[in-house]
KOLBA-297704 format. One line per 2 residues: number of its first residue (from 0); for each residue x, y, z of C-alpha. Coordinates in steps of 0.5 Angstrom, whole numbers. Layout:
<recs>
NUM> X Y Z ~ ...
</recs>
This chain:
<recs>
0> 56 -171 -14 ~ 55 -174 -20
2> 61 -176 -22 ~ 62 -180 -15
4> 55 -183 -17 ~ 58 -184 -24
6> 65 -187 -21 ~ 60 -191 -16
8> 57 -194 -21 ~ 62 -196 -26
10> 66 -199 -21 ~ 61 -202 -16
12> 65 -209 -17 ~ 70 -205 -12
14> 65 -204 -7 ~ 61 -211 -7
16> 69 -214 -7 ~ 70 -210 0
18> 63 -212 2 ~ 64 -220 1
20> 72 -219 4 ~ 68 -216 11
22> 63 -221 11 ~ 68 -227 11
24> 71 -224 17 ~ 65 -222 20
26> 64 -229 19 ~ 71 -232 21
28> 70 -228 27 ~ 64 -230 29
30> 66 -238 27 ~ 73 -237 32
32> 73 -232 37 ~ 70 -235 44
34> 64 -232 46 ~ 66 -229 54
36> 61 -227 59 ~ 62 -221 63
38> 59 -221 70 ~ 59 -215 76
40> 60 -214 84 ~ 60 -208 86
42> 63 -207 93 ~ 63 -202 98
44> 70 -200 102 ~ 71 -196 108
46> 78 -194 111 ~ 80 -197 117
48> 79 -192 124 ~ 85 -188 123
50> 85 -183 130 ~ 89 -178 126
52> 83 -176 121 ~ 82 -169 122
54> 76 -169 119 ~ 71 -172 116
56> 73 -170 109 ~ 79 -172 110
58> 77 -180 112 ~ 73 -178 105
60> 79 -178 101 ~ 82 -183 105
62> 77 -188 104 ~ 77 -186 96
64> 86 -187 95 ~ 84 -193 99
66> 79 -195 93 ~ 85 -194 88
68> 89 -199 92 ~ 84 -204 93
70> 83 -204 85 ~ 91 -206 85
72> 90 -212 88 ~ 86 -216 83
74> 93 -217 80 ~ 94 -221 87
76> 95 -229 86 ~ 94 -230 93
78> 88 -227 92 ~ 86 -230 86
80> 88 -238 90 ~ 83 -235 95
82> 77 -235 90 ~ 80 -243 87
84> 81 -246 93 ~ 73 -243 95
86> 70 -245 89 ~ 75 -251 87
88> 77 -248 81 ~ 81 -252 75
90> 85 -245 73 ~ 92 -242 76
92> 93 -236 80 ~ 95 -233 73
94> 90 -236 69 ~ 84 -233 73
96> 87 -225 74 ~ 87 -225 67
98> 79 -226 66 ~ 78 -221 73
100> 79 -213 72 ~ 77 -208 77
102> 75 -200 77 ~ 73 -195 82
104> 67 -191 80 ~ 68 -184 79
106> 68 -179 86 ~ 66 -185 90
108> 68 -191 95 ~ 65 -196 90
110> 68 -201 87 ~ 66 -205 81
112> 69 -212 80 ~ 68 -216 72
114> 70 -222 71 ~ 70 -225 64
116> 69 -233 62 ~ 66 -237 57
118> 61 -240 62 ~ 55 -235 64
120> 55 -238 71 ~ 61 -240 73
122> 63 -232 71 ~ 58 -230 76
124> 60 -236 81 ~ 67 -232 81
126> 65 -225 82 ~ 61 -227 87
128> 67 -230 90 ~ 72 -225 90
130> 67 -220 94 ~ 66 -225 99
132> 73 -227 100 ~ 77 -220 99
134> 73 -218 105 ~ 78 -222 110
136> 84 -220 104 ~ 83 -213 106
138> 82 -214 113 ~ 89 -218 114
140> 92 -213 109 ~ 90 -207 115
142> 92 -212 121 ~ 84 -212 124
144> 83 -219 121 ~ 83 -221 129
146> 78 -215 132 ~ 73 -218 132
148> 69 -211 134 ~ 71 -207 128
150> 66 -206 122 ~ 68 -210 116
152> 72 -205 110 ~ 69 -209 105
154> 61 -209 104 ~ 58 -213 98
156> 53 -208 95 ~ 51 -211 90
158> 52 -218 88 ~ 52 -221 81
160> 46 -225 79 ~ 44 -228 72
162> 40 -223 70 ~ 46 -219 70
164> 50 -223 67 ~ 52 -220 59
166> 56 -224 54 ~ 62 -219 53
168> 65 -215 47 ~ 61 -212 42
170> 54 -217 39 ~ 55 -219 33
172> 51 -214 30 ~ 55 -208 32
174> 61 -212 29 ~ 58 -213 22
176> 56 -206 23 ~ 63 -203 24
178> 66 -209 18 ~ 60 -206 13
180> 63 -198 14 ~ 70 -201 14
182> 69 -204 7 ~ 65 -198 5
184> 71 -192 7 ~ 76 -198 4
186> 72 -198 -3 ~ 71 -191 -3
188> 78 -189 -2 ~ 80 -195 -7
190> 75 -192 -13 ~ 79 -186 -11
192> 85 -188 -13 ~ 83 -192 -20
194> 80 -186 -21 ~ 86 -181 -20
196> 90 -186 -24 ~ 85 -189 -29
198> 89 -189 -37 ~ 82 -189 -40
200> 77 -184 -44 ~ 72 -183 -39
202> 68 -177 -41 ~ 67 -172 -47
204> 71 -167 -45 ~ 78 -172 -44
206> 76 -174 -52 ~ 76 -167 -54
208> 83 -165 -50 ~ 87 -171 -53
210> 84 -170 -60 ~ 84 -162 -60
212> 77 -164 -64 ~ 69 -164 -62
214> 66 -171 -62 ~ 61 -170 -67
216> 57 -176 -66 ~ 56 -182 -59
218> 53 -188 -61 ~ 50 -191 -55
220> 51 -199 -54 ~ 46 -203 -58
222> 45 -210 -56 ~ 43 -212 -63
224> 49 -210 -66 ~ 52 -213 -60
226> 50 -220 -62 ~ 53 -219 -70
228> 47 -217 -73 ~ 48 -213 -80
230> 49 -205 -79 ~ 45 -204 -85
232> 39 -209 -82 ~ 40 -206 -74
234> 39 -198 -77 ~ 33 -201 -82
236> 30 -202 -75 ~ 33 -198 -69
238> 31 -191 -69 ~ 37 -190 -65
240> 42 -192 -68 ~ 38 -188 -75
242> 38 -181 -71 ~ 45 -182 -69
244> 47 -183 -77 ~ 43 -178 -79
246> 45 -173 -73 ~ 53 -175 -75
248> 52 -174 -83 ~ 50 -167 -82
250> 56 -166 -77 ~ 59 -169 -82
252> 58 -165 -89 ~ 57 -158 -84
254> 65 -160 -83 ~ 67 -160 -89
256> 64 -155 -92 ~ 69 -151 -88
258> 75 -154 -91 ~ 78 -150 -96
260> 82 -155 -100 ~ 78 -161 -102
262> 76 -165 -107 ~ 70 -167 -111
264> 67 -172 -109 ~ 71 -171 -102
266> 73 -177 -99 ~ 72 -178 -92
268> 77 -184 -88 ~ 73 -186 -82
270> 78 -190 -77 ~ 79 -193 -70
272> 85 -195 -66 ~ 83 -202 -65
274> 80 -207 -69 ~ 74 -207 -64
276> 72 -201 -63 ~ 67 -200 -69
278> 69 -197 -74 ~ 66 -201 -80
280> 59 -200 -76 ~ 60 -193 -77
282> 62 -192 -83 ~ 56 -196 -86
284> 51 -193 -81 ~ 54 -186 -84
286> 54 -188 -91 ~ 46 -190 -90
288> 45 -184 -86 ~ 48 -180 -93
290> 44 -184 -97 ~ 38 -183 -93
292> 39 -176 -95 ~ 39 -176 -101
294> 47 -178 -103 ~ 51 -182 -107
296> 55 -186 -104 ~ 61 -190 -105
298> 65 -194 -100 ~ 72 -197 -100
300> 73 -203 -97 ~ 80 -206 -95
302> 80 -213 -95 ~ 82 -219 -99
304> 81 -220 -106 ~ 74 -223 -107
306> 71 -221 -100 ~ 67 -216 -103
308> 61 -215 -99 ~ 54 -215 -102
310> 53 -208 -105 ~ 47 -205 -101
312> 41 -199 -103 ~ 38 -194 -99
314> 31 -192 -100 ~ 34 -186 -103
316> 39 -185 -106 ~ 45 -192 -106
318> 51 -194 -102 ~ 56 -197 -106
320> 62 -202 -104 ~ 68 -202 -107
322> 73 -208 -104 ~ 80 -205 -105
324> 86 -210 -102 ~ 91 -209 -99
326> 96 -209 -105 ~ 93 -205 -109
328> 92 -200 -103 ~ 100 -200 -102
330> 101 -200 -110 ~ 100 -192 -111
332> 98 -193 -119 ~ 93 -199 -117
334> 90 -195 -111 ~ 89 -188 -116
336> 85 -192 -121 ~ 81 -195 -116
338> 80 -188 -112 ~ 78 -185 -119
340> 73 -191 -120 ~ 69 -190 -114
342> 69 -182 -114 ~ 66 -182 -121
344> 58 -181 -120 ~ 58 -181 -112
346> 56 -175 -107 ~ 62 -177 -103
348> 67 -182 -102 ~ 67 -186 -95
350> 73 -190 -93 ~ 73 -196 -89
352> 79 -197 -85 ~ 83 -202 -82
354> 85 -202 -74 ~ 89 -197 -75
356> 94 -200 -69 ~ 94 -207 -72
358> 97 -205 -80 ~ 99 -200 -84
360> 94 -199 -89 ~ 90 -195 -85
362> 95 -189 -85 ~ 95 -190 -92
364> 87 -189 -94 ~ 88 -183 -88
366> 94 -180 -92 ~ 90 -181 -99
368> 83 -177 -95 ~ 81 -170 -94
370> 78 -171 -88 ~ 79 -176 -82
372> 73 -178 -77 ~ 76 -182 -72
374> 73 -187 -67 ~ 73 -189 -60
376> 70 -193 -56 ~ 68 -190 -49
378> 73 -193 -44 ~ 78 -193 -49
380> 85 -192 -47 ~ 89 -186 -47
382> 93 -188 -50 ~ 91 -191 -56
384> 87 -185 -57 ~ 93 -181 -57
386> 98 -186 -61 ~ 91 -185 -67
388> 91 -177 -67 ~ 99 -177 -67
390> 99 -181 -73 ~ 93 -177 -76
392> 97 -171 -76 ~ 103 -174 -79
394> 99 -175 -85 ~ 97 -167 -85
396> 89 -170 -86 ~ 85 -166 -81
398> 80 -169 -77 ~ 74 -167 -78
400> 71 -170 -70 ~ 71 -176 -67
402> 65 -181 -65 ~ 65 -184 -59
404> 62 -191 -60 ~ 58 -196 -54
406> 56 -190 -50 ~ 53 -190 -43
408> 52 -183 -42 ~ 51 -178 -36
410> 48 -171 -35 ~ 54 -169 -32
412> 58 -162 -35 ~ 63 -166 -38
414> 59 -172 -41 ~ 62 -178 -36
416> 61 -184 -39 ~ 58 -191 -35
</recs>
């Protein structure tokens, strides 16, 4: 159940668009459908003397077959003139046997006649109308219309009045109750499906089945970095982010101790898909982390010529910022030197590398590491998530694990993301 609530709340737009989109209709319906009101006669029938009734059950059932053909005459114009021409209604025949319905009640000689209008009165004037006038109908129908002695086959037993007269169809709370659950079974079979077909990391355990690696770290969305504010400053300040880093650098180093080949001081590539998932964010929270700890470190930062960021210190141990440009990361001689300068006197080299979809640079600092950490941003595509570790493997680097950046975790088995 906690990955439906997850889904829920990831996807509530879904539920409030079916909602509103239900509210118009029941809005649209309420403003155009024409509110009908429905009044009742309730009549008595008996069959006429039939001398050849062997009994009293048999007249029973007669009168009850006779019930159901009475009913059919509703659908009769002649009928319906009747009733326009004792009311001096407007309507013709047609018109009128489409507002009346007739039906027996069950194992019983009872009839009930509704009529339908717009107007509350003149729909209890006209089923008052055809119980008064289907008395003279039927007796002419059964030729005793001129036996002034034989008892009427027609008897009003209850007569419509204003008290029970009803507007027609459903109130219009029951409608909007209907449209609500309507639009909620519509939205939850529509969160279903984007469920069932969505391209994007949504939990721990789809990072790791895509990677083939462990997420070594989850960074939670922060809103100050969120505004551009300075990494360095944001880890000085938010005990959360500083716990993530500290947490990550000991993955980290836990890691490459159980690399056989690696060099001394190793480096570390730190990479992501896209140019907005975080990387550098990462990247400089790890080497403060590092610093923290009591490491020197030094991080290579792929840029322009003349773009060098501000060198900044730790209060333990220093972080270091060497620029390398583009050109000199493609021109092996170049890039050797300068990866041999930043090595000299640090604990471990970090490399900040460009988006790894968006230039080639990225392969290239990958291909020179020991070691690769891979980020992505929660809600991330599969896809790009895919292409980066395909890459990573072409270039015989192992990844050491991957940080999951703007994280809204849950408590669920698989580590759903919000």
């Amino acid at each position: 159940m906690k990955r439906e609530r997850i889904a829920l709340r990831r996807r509530w737009w879904v539920v409030a668009a079916c909602l509103l989109v239900a509210l118009v209709g029941v809005s649209g319906y309420n403003a155009t459908v024409d509110q009908k009101y429905l009044a009742s006669v309730e009549l008595f029938l008996r069959a006429p003397d039939v001398k050849t009734s062997a009994s009293a059950y048999q007249g029973d059932l007669f009168s009850r077959q006779r019930v159901l053909t009475y009913a059919k005459m509703f659908q009769s114009d002649d009928l319906a003139q009747r009733v326009i021409d004792r009311l001096q209604l407007s309507q013709t025949p047609q018109q009128l046997v489409s507002q009346v319905s007739a039906s027996s009640v069950k194992d019983t000689v009872l009839m009930m006649i509704s009529v339908a209008d717009s107007s509350p009165e003149r729909a209890m004037n006209i089923a008052n109308a055809y119980g008064d006038v289907l008395a003279s109908y039927v007796a002419k129908i059964e030729f005793v219309d001129n036996n002034p002695d034989f008892p009427p086959l027609v008897q009003v037993v209850t007569r419509a009045n204003p008290a029970s007269t009803v507007p027609a169809g459903l109130p219009l709370w029951q409608v909007g109750t209907l449209a609500a659950l309507g639009a909620l079974v519509v939205a939850l079979a529509l969160i279903h499906l984007l469920e069932q077909f969505d391209t994007r990391v949504r939990s721990r355990g789809a990072v790791q089945a895509i990677a083939g690696s462990p997420v070594v770290a989850e960074f939670a969305r922060n809103k100050a970095l969120a505004r551009n504010a300075d990494p360095d400053r944001v880890f000085d300040s938010d005990e959360g982010l500083r716990q993530a880093g500290l947490r990550l650098s000991v993955n980290v180093e836990s890691a490459l101790r159980g690399l056989a080949d690696l060099s001394k001081p190793p480096v570390l590539a730190v990479v992501a898909p896209g140019r907005g998932d975080g990387a550098s964010v990462v990247s400089r929270t790890l080497g403060r982390a590092f610093a923290e700890r009591g490491r020197s470190v030094v991080e290579l930062w792929v840029g322009p010529d003349g773009q060098e960021p501000t060198p900044r210190l730790a209060e333990v141990g220093s972080v270091a910022v060497m620029p390398v440009s583009p050109v000199a990361l493609l021109t092996a001689e170049s890039f050797d030197f300068r990866l041999d300068a930043a090595k000299d006197g640090a604990d471990i080299v970090i490399g900040d590398c460009p988006a790894f979809s968006e230039c080639v640079e990225a392969q290239v600092l990958i291909g020179a590491a020991d070691a690769v950490v891979l980020v992505v941003a929660a809600g991330g595509t599969k896809r790009a998530l895919t292409e980066i570790v395909a890459g990573t493997r072409l270039s015989g680097t192992p990844v050491l694990g991957v940080v999951v950046n703007f994280v809204r975790g849950s408590s669920t088995v698989d580590g759903r993301y919000l």
